[in-house]
C-alpha positions as CSV (number, residue, x, y, z in Angstrom):
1,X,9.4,4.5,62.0
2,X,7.9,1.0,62.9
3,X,4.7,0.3,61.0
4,X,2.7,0.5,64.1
5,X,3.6,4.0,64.6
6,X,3.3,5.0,60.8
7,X,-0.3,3.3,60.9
8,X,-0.9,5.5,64.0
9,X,0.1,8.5,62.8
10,X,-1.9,7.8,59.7
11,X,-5.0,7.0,61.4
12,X,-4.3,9.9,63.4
13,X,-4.5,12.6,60.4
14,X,-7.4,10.7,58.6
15,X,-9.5,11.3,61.8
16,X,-8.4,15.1,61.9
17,X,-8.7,15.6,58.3
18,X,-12.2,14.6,58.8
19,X,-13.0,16.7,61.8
20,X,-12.2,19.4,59.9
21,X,-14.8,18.4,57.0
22,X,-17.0,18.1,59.3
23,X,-16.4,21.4,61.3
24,X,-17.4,23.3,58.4
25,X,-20.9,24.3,57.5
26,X,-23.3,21.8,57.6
27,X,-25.0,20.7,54.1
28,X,-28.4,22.9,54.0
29,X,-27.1,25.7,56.5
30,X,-27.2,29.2,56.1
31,X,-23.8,30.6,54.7
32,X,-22.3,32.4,57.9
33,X,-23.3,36.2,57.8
34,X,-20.6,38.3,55.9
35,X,-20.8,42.2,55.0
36,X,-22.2,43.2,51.6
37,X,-22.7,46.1,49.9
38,X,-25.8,47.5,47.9
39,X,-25.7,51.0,46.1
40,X,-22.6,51.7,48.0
41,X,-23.9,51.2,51.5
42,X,-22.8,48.1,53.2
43,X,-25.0,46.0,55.1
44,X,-25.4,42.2,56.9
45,X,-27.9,40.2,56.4
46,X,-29.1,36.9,57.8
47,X,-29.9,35.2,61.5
48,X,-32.1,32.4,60.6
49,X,-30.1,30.4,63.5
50,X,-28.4,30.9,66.6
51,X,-24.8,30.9,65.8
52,X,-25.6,33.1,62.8
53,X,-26.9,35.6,65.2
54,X,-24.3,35.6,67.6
55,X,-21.9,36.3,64.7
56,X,-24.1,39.1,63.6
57,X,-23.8,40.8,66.9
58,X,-20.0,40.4,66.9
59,X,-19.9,42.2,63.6
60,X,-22.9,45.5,64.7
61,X,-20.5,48.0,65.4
62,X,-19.9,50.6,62.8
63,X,-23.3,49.7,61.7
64,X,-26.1,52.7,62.2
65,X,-29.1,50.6,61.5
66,X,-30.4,47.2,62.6
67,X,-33.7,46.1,62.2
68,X,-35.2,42.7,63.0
69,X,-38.0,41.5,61.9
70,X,-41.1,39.2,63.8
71,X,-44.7,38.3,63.5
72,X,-46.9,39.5,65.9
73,X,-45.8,36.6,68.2
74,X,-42.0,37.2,68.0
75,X,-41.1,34.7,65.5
76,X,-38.5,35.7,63.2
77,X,-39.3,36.8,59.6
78,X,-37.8,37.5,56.4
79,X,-39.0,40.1,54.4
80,X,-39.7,40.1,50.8
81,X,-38.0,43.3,49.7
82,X,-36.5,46.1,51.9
83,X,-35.7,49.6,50.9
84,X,-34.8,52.6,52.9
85,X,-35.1,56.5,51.3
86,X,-33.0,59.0,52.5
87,X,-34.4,63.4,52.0
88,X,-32.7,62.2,48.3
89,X,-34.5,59.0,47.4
90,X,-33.7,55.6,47.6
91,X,-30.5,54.5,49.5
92,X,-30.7,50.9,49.5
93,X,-32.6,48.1,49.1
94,X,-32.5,44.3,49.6
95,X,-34.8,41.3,48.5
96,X,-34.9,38.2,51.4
97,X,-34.3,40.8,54.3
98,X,-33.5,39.3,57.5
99,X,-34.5,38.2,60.2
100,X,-31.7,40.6,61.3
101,X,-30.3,43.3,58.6
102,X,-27.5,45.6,60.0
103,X,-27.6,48.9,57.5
104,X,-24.4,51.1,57.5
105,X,-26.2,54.6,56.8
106,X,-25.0,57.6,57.9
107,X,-26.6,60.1,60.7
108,X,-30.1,61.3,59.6
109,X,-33.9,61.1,58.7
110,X,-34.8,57.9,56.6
111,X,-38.1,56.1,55.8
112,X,-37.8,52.0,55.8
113,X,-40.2,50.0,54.0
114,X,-40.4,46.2,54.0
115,X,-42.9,43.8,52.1
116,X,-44.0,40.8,53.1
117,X,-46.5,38.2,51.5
118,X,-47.7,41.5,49.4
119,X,-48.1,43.7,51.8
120,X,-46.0,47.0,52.7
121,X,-45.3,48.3,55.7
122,X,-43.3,51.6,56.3
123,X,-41.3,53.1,59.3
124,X,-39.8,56.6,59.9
125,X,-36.2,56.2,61.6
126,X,-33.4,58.2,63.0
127,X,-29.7,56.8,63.0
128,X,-27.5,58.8,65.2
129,X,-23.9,58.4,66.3
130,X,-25.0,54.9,67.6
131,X,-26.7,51.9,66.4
132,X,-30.7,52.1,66.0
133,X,-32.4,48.8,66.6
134,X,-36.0,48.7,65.4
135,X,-38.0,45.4,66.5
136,X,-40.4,45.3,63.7
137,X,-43.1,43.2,64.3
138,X,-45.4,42.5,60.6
139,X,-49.2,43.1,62.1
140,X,-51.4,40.5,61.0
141,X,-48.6,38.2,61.0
């Protein structure tokens, strides 16, 4: 291979080998949303930018819950701490919830809480065969 071609080539993989660097998360960005699990029940949590939302709604099915959370204005929130009590106690719970959190839980009756800043608010909820979205909005927020 004449050395203008090898230099080509070489130039060539240096400039893709850094594209791919590059095409990974950016220093400072949110990790991209991924399923967890929390006493047995798995959930997603995250949103704080657009392509991290659009991944979460790629990955909501199978998921009975999702809740996301606002100020009074619409902008996005996370909350402190997040549980949610099923007719046997506590299911699950989560600190740094959202500003989306996609619960797997199964059909019934549950009671959400979320605390922000120090302050608790709580919600009664039904999940059904399909996904529940709750637009919580913190009041005073």
């Amino acid at each position: 291979m004449p050395a203008c071609a090898r230099f080509a080539m070489t130039v060539v993989l240096a400039l893709l080998s850094a594209s791919l660097a590059f095409a990974e998360s950016a220093p400072g960005a949110p990790p991209a949303p991924q399923v967890r699990s929390a006493n047995g029940v798995d959930y997603i949590n995250g949103g704080a930018g657009e392509e991290a939302r659009a991944a979460i709604a790629q990955m909501q099915s199978g998921f009975g819950l999702k809740i996301v959370f606002s100020n009074a204005s619409g902008e996005y929130l996370v909350a402190d701490r997040v549980s949610i009590k099923g007719r046997s106690g506590e299911v699950f719970a989560v600190d740094g919830a959202g500003p989306l959190l996609l619960v797997k839980l199964p059909a019934g009756n549950y009671t959400v809480a979320a605390d922000i800043e120090g302050k608790t608010e709580q919600r009664a909820v039904t999940v059904g065969a399909g996904l529940r979205t709750v637009n919580w909005r913190f009041a005073g927020r």
